[in-house]
C-alpha positions in Angstrom: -25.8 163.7 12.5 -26.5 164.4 16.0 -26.9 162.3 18.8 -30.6 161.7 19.2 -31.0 162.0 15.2 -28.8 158.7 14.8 -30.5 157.3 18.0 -33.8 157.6 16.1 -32.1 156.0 12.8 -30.7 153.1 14.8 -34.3 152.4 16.0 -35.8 152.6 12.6 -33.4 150.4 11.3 -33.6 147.6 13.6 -37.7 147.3 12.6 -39.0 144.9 10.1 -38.0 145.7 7.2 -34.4 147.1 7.8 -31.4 146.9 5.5 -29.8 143.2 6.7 -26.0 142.7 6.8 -24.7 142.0 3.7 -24.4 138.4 2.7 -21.4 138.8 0.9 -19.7 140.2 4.2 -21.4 137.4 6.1 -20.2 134.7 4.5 -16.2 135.8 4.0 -16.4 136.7 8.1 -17.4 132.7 8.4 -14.2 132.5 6.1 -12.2 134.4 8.3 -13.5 132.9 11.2 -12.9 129.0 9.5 -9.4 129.6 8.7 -8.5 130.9 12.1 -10.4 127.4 13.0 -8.1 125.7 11.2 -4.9 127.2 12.2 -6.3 126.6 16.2 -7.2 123.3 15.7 -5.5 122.4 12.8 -4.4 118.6 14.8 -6.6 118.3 16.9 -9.2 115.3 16.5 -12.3 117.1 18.4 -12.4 119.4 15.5 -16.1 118.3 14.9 -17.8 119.2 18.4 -16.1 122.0 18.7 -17.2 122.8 15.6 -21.1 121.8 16.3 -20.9 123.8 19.1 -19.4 127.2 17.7 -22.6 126.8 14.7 -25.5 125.8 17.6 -24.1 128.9 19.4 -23.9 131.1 16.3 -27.7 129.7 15.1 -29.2 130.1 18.7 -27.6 133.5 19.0 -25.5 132.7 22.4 -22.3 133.7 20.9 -23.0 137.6 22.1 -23.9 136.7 25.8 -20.7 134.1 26.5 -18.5 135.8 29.0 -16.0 132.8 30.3 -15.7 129.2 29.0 -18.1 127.9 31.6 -20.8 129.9 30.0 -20.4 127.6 26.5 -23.5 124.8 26.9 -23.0 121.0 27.0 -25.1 119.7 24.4 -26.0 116.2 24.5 -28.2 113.6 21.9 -31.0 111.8 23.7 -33.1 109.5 21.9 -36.9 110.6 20.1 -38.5 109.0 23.5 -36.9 111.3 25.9 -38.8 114.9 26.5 -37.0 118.2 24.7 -34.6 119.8 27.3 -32.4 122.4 27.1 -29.4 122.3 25.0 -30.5 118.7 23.6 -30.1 117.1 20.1 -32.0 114.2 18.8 -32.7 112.7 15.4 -36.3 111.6 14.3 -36.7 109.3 11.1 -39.9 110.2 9.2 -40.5 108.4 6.0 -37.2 106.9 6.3 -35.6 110.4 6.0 -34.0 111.3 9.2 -33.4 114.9 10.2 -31.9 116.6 13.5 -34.0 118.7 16.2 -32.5 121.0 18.5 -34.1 122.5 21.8 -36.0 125.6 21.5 -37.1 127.5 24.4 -40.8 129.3 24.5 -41.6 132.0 27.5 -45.5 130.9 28.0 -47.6 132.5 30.9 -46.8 129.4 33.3 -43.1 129.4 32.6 -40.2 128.5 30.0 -41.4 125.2 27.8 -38.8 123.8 25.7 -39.7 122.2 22.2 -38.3 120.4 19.5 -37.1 122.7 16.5 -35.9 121.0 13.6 -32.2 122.0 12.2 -32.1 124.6 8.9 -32.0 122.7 5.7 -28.2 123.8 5.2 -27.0 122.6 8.3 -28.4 119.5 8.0 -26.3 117.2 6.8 -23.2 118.5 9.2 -25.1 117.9 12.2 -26.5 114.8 11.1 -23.0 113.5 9.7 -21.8 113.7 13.3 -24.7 113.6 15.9 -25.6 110.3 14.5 -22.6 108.9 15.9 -23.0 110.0 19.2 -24.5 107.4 21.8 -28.3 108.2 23.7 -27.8 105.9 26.4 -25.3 107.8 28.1 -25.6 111.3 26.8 -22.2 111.9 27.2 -21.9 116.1 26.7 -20.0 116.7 23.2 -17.5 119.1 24.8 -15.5 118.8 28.2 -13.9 121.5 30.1 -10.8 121.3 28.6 -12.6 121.4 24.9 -14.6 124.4 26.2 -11.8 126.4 27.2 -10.4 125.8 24.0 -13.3 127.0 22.2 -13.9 130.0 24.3 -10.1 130.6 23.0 -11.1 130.5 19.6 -14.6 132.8 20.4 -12.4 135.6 22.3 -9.0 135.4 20.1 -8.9 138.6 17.4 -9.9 137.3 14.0 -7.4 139.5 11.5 -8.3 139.5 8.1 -6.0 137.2 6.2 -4.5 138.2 2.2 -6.8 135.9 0.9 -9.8 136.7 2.5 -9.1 141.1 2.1 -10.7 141.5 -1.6 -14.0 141.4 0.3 -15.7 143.2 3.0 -16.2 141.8 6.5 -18.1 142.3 9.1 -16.9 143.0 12.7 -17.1 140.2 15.0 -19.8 141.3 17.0 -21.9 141.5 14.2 -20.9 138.7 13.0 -22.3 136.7 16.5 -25.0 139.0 16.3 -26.7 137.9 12.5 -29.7 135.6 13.7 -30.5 138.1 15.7 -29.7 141.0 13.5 -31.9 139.1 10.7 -34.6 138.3 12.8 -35.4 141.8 14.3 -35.4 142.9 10.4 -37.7 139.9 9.2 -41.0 141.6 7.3 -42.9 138.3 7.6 -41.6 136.8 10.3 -44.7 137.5 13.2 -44.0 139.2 16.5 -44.9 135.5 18.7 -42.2 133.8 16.1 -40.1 137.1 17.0 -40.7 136.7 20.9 -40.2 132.7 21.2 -36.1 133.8 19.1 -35.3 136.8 21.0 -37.7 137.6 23.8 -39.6 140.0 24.8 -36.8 142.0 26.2 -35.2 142.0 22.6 -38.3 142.6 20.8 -38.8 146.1 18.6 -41.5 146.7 20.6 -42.0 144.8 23.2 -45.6 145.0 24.0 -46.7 143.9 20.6 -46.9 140.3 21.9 -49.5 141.3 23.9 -51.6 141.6 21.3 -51.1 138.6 19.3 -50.8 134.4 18.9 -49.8 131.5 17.2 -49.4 128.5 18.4 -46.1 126.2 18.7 -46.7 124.5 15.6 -46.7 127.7 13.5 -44.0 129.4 14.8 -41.7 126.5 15.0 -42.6 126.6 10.9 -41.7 130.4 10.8 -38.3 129.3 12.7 -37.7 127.0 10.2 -38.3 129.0 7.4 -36.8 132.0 8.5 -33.6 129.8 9.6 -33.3 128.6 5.9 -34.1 132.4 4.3 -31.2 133.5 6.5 -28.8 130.4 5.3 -29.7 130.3 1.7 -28.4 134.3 1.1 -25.0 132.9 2.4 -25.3 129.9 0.1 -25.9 132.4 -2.5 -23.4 135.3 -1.8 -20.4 132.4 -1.5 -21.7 130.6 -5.1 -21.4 133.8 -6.5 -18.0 134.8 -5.4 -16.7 131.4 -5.0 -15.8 131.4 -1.5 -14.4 128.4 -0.2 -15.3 127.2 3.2 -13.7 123.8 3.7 -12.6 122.6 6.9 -8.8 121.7 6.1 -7.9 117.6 8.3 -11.7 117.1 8.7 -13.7 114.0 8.2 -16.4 116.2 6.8 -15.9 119.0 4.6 -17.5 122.6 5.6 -18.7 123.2 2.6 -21.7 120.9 3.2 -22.3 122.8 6.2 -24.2 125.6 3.6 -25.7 122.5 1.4 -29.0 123.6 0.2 -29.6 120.1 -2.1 -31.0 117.8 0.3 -34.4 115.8 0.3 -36.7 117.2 3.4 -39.0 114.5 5.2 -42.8 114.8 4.8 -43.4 116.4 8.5 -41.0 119.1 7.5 -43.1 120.2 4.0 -46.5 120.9 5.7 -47.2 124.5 4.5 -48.0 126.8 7.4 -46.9 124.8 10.6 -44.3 122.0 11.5 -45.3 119.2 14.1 -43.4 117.6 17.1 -43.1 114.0 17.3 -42.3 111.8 20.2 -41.6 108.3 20.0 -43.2 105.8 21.4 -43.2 101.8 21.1 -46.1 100.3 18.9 -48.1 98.0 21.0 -49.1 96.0 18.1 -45.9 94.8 17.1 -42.2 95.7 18.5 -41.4 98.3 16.4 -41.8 102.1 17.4 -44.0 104.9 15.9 -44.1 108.8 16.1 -47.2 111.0 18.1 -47.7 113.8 17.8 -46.7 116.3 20.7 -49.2 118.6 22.2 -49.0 122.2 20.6 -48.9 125.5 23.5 -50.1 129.0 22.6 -47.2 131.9 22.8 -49.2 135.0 23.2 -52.3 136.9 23.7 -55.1 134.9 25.1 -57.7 137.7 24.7 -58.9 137.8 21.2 -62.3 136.9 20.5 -63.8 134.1 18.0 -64.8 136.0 14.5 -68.0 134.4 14.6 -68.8 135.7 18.1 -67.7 139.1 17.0 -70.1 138.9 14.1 -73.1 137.9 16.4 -72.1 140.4 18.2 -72.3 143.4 16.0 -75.9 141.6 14.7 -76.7 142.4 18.2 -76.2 145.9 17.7 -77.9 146.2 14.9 -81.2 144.3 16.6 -80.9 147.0 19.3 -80.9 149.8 16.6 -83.9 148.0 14.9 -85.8 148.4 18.3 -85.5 152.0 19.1 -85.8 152.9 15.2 -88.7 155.9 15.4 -91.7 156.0 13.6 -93.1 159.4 11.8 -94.3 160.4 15.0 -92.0 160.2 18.1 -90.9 162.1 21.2 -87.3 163.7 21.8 -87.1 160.3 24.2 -87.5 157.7 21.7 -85.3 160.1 19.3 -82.3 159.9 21.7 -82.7 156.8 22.5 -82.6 155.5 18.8 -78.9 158.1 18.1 -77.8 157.2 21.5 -78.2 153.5 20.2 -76.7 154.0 16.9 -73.6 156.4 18.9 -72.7 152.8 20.8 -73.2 151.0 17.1 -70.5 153.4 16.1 -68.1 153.5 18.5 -67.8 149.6 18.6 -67.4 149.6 14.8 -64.7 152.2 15.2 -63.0 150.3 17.8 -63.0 147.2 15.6 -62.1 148.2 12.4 -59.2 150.7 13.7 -57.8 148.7 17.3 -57.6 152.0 18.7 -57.6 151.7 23.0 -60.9 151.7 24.2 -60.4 154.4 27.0 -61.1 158.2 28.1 -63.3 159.6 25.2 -63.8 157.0 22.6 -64.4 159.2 19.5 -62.4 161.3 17.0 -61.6 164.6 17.9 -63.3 167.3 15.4 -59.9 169.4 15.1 -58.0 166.3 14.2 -60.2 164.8 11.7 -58.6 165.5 8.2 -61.8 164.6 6.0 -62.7 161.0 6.8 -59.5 159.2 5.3 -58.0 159.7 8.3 -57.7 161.1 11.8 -54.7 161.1 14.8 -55.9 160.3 18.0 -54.2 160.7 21.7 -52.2 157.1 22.7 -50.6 156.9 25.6 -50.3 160.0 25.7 -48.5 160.5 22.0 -50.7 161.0 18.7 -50.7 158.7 16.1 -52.3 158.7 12.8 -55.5 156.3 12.5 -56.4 155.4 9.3 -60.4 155.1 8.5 -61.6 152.1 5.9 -64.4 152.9 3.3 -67.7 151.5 5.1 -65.9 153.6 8.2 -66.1 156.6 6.5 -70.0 156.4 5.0 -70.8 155.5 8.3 -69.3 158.4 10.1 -70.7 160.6 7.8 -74.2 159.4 7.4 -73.9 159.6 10.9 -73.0 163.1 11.6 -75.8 163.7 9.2 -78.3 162.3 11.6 -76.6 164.0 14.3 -77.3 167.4 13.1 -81.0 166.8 11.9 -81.3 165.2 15.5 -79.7 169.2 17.1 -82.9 170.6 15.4 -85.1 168.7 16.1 -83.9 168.8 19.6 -83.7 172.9 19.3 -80.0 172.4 20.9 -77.2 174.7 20.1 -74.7 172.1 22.4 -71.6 171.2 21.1 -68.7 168.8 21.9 -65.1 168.3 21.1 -65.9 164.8 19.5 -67.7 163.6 16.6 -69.7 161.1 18.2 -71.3 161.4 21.7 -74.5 160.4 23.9 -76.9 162.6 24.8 -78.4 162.7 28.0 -81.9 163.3 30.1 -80.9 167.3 30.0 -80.0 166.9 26.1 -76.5 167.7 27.1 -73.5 165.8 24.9 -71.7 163.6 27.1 -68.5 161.4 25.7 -68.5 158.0 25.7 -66.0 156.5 28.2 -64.7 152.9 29.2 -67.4 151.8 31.9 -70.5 153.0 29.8 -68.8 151.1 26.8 -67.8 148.2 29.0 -71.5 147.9 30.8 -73.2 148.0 27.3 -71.3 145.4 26.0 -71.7 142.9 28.5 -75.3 143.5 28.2 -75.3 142.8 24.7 -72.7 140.1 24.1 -73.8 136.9 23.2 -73.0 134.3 26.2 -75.4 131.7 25.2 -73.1 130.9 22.0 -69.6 132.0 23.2 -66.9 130.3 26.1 -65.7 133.9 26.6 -67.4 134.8 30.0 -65.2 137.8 31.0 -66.1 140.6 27.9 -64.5 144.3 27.8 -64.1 146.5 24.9 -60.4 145.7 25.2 -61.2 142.3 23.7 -62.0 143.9 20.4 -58.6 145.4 20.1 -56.9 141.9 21.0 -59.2 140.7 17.8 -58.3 143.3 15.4 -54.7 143.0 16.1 -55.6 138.7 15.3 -57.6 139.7 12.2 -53.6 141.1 11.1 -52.0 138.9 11.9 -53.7 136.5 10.3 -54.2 138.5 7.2 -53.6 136.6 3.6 -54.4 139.4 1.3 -53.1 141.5 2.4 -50.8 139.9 4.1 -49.0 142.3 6.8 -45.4 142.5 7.7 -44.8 143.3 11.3 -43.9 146.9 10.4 -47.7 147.2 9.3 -49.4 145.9 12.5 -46.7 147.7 14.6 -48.6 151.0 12.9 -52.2 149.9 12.9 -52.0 148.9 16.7 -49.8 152.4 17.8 -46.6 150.5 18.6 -43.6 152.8 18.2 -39.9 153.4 19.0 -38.0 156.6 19.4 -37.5 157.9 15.9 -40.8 156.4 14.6 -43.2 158.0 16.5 -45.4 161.0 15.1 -43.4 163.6 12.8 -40.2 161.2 12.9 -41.1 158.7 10.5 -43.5 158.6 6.8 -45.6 156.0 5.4 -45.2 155.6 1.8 -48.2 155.8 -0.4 -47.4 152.0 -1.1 -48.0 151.2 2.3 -50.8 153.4 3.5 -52.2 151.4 0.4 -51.7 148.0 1.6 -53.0 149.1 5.2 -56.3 150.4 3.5 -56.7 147.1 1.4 -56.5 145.5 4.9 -59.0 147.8 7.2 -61.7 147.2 3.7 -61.0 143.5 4.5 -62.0 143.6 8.3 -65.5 145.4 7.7 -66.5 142.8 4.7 -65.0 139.2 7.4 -67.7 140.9 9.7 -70.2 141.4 7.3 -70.6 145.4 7.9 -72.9 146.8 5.2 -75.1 150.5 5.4 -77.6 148.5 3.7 -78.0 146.3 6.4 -78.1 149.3 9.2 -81.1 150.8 10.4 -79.9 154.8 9.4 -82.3 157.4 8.3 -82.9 160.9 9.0 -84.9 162.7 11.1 -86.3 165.4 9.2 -89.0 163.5 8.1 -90.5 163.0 12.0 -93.5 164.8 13.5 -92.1 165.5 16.8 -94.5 165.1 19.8 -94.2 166.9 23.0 -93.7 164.8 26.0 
């Protein structure tokens, strides 16, 4: 394999969907790494930090990045009062279950915000077992210098494979550090703002897919959550299976609950769909203390537009159709007019229901049109296929149907390189380009019902790249949005890479969905043909 060829398979690998590392190598590295933990600090009685701090480091994927024992963080309990800071623990007590949360930091627009992210169900009880005897009034830092260099020690030393540990495979270290993030990167279902908030945007697949998309705190810190546990529980199950032993040997805890599964979850933690902060706060009817919720933040796009504005809309468009439809009798005026309005009608369903860049010639090029199922279209410069839904494709060619009784009526022999264009005062074709499509938007767009004051085509791409994300059924993996909005890596571009008939069906299932949320019907549009019209001369 050459070198570009495994360049492009690296790529393709690391997207959603990629083959993870395999969980029975994972878990007898974290053998091979325990019993060199042993042996190192096999008497020594701050097994336990050290031991908190080489799991935080290995969960929050910093174990890659440390360079030199200063690097290693002091982490520190404060109580559920005090705001989330980096490299903070606390415990919160909901329904009398307590649980530990950990500070998680989110790249917003305004800055780094850090947030409270509860601890995966299998390291639970570890962390708990020891954080909960750590004091909040002073928040003394779990490791010293002396403890850090130590650890750093342990994090640089070669890990040989001992005899007991060499029926398996293992993974190399870095690999090993690198398994959060390894794991994440390959997540189908875990969305690109969950994605950004774990590795940032630097680290992401593709790095401007954030762009287009947004959750909100809430909903990704449940995506954390349950991604954190999916990653755990294959461990859980990989050492069951092959009954590896993990126990910490001298410990007042035993390792092995560091991978227990069995424990009850409190009620804030069992919300399907998003997870809320808490902050504690004294009850002034009594002196006891209750828990508020903390305000959520948006990660992401802030440019899609509400569905129901979207719909009006598109009604609009339809209105302004209604108005220059044609009686029997009409002039080659009011016949432009009327396909001119129905061209914009079309080009704004197109951009809708396929999130293709609303820029240069906004239409399909007639040599790369492959029937109507599909088309590839110029992106930045590379092509990319563009799948076309059903009411997409009746449209189109009902369309062109109109278009060509319209040519002779018109007595034109013109021609263009695009399927859908205007026609001007000289009956000329002339492509559709971003300031016509921005300046007839803007006249048309509801303001009276919508908070969105600054409208451009743009928007609509921002929207279709929401209606994806948000998908139920179908629901999307990243891998799938990635291809509906053009986002691609060297090796996946054009020629390099194949959709499967599987998932060119699940992307279809999808683009039929968008046209029926917006209520797109041919029986509700005004189209008819001309041939029926007594033209008039002017």
């Amino acid at each position: 394999m050459g070198r570009l060829a495994a360049i492009k398979k690296n790529n393709r690998k690391n997207n959603s969907g990629g083959i993870a590392p395999d969980a029975l190598h994972v878990v007898n590295t974290l053998r091979i790494a325990i019993t060199h933990f042993n042996k190192l600090f096999h008497a020594s009685k701050d097994k336990e930090p050290l031991l908190i701090t080489f799991i935080y480091l290995w969960m929050t994927q910093q174990l890659d990045s440390l360079t030199a024992a200063v690097d290693i963080p002091s982490l520190s309990r404060v109580t559920g009062k005090e705001a989330c800071a980096e490299h903070r623990l606390r415990i919160i007590n909901i329904n009398r279950i307590s649980w530990v949360e950990y500070a998680q930091c989110y790249s917003t627009s305004t800055g780094n915000v850090w947030l409270w992210q509860p601890i995966p169900t299998a390291l639970h009880h570890i962390f708990y077992s020891y954080v909960k005897t750590l004091a909040t009034i002073a928040q003394k830092p779990l490791l010293n210098l002396t403890l850090k260099e130590q650890l750093w020690r342990f994090i640089n030393s070669s890990w040989k494979t001992p005899k007991l540990c060499a029926q398996f495979g293992r993974l190399r270290k870095d690999v090993f550090f690198r398994y959060f993030t390894i794991m994440t990167l390959q997540s189908p279902y875990l969305s690109t703002p969950a994605k950004s908030v774990l590795l940032g945007d630097k680290t992401l697949h593709h790095h401007s897919a954030i762009a287009y998309q947004q959750k909100n705190s809430d909903q990704i810190r449940y995506e954390i959550f349950k991604a954190h546990n999916d990653y755990l529980e294959r461990i859980v199950q990989a050492g069951s299976r092959y009954r590896i032993n993990l126990a910490l040997d001298n410990a007042h805890y035993n390792l092995s609950l560091l991978l227990d599964t069995k424990v009850t979850l409190p009620a804030y933690l069992t919300t399907a769909g998003k997870i809320i902060a808490f902050e504690r706060q004294k009850n002034p009817n009594d002196h006891g203390y209750q828990y508020v919720e903390l305000s959520t933040i948006w990660v992401g796009s802030e440019r899609a537009l509400p569905l129901d504005d979207v719909r009006t809309f598109f009604l609009a468009l339809d209105n302004n159709v209604k108005q220059h439809t044609v009686a029997k009798v009409a002039t080659k005026t009011q016949l432009k007019a009327y396909y001119n309005a129905l061209t914009y009608q079309l080009a704004f369903q197109f951009l809708i229901l396929t999130g293709a860049r609303p820029t240069h010639a906004i239409s399909l090029e007639t040599r790369r049109c492959y029937g109507t199922l599909q088309s590839t279209i110029s992106d930045k410069g590379r092509y990319r296929t563009l799948y076309l839904c059903d009411y997409l494709q009746q449209t189109i060619t009902h369309y062109l149907s109109i278009q060509q009784n319209l040519l002779t009526q018109l007595g034109s022999n013109a021609s263009s390189p695009f399927l859908w264009f205007l026609f001007d005062e000289n009956n000329q074709p002339q492509p559709l380009n971003a300031r016509c499509m921005r300046q007839f938007m803007q006249q048309h767009w509801p303001y009276q019902s919508s908070k969105i004051k600054n409208i451009v085509p743009y928007c609509l791409r921002h929207t279709f790249a929401q209606l994806a994300l948000s998908s139920t059924d179908p629901q999307l993996t990243t891998q799938h949005i990635d291809r509906l909005m053009g986002h691609s890596s060297f090796g996946e571009h054009l020629g390099s890479d194949q959709c499967f008939p599987i998932n060119k069906k699940i992307l279809l299932l999808f683009l039929n969905q968008v046209s029926k949320k917006l209520y797109f019907s041919l029986e509700r549009s005004t189209l008819f043909s001309f041939s029926h019209i007594h033209l008039l001369q002017e």
